[in-house]
N, C-alpha and C positions, 0 to 999 in steps of 0.2 A: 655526504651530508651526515651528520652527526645529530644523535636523537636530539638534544635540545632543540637544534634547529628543525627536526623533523616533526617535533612536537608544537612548536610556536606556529612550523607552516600550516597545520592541521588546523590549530585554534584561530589561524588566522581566516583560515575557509568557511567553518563553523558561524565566526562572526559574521560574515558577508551575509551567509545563509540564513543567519537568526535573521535580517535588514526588518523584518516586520512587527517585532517583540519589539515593545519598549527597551529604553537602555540601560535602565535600571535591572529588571528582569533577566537582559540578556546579558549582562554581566553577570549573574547568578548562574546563571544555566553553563555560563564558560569556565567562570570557578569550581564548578561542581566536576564539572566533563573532567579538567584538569586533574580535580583531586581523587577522581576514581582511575584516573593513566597512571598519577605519580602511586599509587597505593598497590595498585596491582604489579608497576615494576619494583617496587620495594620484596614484593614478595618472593621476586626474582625466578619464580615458574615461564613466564613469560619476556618474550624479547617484545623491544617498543612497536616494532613492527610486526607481532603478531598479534598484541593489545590492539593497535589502531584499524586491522583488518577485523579482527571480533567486533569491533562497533561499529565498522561501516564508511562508507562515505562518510564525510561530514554532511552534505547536503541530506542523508539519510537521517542523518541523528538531530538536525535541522526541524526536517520535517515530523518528525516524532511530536518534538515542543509545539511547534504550529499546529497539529492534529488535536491537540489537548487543549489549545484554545480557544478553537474552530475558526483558525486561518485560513485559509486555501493553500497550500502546498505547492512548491514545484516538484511538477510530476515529473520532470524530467531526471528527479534523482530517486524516483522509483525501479527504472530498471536500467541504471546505467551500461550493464553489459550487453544491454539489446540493444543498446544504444550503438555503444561501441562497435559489434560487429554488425549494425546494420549499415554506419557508416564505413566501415572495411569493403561493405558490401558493396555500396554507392560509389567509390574510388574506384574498385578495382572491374567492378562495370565499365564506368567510364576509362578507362585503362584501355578495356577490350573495344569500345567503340573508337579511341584513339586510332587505335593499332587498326582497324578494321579500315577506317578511315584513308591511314597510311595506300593502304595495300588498294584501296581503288583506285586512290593519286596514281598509283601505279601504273593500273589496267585500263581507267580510261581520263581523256584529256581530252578537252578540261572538264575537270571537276563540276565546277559550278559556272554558269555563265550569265553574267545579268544582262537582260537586253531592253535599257529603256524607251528604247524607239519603237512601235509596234503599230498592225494596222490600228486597235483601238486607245492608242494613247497612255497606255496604264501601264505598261511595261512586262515582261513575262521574265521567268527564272526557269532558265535549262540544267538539268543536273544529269550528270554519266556522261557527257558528249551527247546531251539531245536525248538520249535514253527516256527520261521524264522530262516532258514539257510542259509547268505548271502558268496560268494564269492569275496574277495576283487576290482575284475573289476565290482560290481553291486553295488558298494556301492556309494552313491552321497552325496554332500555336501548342504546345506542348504543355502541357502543367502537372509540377510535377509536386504535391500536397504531403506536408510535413506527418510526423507521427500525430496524432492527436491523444493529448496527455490525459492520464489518468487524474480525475478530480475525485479526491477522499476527503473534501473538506466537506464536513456532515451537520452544519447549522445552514441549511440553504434557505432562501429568501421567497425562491420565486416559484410559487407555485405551478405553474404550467412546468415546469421544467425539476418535478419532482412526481414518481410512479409508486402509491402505495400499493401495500398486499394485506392482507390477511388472512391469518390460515390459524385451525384447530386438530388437535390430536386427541381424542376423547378418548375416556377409560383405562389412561394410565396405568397398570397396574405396580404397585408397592413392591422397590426394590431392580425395578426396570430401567434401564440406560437408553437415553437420549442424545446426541450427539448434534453440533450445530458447527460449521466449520464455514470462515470467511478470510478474504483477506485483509481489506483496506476498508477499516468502517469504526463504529461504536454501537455497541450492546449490550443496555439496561435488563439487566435478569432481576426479577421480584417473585414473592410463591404467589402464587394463582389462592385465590379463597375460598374456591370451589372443590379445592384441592387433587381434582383425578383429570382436569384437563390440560394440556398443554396449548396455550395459544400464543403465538407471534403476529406482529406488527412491523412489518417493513418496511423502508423506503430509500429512493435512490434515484439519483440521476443519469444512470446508465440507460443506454438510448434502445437497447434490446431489452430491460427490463419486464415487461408483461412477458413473451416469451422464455424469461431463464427465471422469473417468481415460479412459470405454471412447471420446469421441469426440479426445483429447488427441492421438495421433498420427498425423498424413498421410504415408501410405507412399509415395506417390508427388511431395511436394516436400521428404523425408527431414528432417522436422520434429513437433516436439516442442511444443506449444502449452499452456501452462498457464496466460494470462493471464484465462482465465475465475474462477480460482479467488481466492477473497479471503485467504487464506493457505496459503502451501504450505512443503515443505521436502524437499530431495532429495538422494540422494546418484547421481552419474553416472558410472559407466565407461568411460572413451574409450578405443577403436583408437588405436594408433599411424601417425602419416602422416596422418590427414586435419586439416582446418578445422572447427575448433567456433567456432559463431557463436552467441553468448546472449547477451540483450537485458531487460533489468526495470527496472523502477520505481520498487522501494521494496526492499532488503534487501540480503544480503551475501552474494555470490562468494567460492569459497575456492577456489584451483586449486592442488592437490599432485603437482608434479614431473612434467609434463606431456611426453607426447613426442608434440605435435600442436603446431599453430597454433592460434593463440586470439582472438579479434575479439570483446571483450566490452565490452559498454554497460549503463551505470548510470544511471538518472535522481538518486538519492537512496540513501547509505548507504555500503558498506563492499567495498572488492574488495582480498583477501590471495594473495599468489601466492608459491609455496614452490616452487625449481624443484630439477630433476634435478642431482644432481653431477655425471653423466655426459653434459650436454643443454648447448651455447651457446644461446644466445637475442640476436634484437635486439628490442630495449623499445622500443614506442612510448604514452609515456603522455599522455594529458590529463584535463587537471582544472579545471573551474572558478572553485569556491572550496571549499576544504577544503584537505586537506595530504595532499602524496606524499613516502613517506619509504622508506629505506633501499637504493633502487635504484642497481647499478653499471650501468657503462658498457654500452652493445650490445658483442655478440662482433664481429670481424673478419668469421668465417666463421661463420654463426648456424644453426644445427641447425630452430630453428623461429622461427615471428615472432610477437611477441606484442602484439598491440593492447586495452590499457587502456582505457576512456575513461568518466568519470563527472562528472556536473554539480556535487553537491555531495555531499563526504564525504571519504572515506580512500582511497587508495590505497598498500598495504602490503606491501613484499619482507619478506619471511620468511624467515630462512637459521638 
């Protein structure tokens, strides 16, 4: 197959995947995908097939757009490698019960034996040669229950089926690091006006939630761990003067007018920063493939420093 055709097959998957975005939109989203693959092989650092594994599945890059509009996502192109060898795993089981299967044909006869005539009418099933002799009210069915998908869609509706938290870190002090690290979600960071507390707001649909909120915060390396959760969604209040360091996965960073430093990491998605009128900042952004848009220059003298950095998506000044 030859990259054009390797490239059309990709965007052709892409489209299937977008099915939930209008088609306006999702033509936008495919011309874009397009012109950051043809941009990067221009550069000619990169082979077509090492650009398309740096962005992912298509169903990954899919779901990124859905998360930003607060779609629901197929979860199933969350972790398609578990995917994959979980099904390796299920074949080559049944492989083994095959083969096991074989080798009693073998040893004893017959196998199975239906006997619908019996004293009570109902019929009975011998298996091994008489070995086990079931009657039909002992007989049970097997059920064998799918993976059950991660939902990171983060505008949920139904309140029973959503677990808040809230928690505080009081007396900050000036100059001190914070760390909050998740995978699949969105998190509105604002400065606190109190200025020396930290407080977050949580929530989620995840069904162990009260359990993994109560183990979520280590007071002693003054971190924030939410990466257990398969979707989450948070709003943060940050002290003034320290270093917030947050790190995810899958979802979108929104920082509103911020009077700390910022060290934030993206695997996939969307990171919007809206700063202080009264705040210089120097910008340090990276991007791998997606688009950084609306950013002015670093200040001379920068009040805070602000470190960007996301593999694929958006990076967004907001004024």
């Amino acid at each position: 197959m030859d990259n054009e055709q390797r490239l059309e097959q990709y965007l052709q998957k892409l489209d299937k995947a977008l099915k939930k975005i209008p088609v306006s939109e999702k033509a936008e989203i495919i011309t874009e995908i397009r012109s950051h693959i043809i941009d990067a092989q221009d550069r000619g650092d990169q082979s077509l097939k090492d650009i398309l594994n740096s962005l992912g599945e298509p169903e990954q890059v899919a779901n990124r757009y859905l998360l930003e509009r607060g779609i629901a996502t197929d979860s199933r192109a969350v972790f398609p490698s578990v995917v994959k060898w979980l099904t390796i795993g299920f074949l080559g089981t049944i492989g083994m019960i095959m083969l096991f299967i074989v080798i009693l044909v073998m040893l004893f006869t017959p196998l199975i034996q239906v006997d619908e005539d019996n004293d009570n009418g109902k019929g009975r099933v011998k298996i091994l040669g008489g070995m086990i002799d079931l009657q039909p009210d002992e007989l049970s069915q097997s059920v064998f229950s799918g993976l059950e998908g991660l939902d990171v869609n983060i505008d949920w509706e139904d309140e029973e089926d959503r677990y808040r938290h809230e928690g505080v870190v009081s007396d900050l002090k000036a100059g001190a690091t914070f760390d909050v690290e998740f995978s699949n979600g969105k998190v509105d960071i604002e400065t606190h006006p109190d200025q020396r507390n930290l407080i977050w707001n949580c929530r989620s649909k995840d069904r162990r939630a009260k359990e993994k909120f109560e183990q979520a915060y280590n007071k002693e390396k003054q971190k924030l761990d939410l990466s257990g959760f398969s979707g989450i969604a948070c709003e943060l209040s940050v002290p003034t003067d320290i270093q917030l360091v947050i790190e995810g996965a899958n979802g979108v960073i929104e920082f509103e007018e911020p009077h700390f430093d910022v060290d934030a990491r993206l695997s996939n998605g969307k990171i919007e920063f809206e700063p202080a009128a009264d705040k210089k900042y120097a910008y340090h952004t990276r991007l791998n493939i997606g688009k950084i848009t609306g950013f002015p220059e670093s200040a001379d003298q920068p009040d805070y420093s602000i470190a960007l950095r996301l593999n694929n998506g958006v990076i967004r000044y907001d004024r």
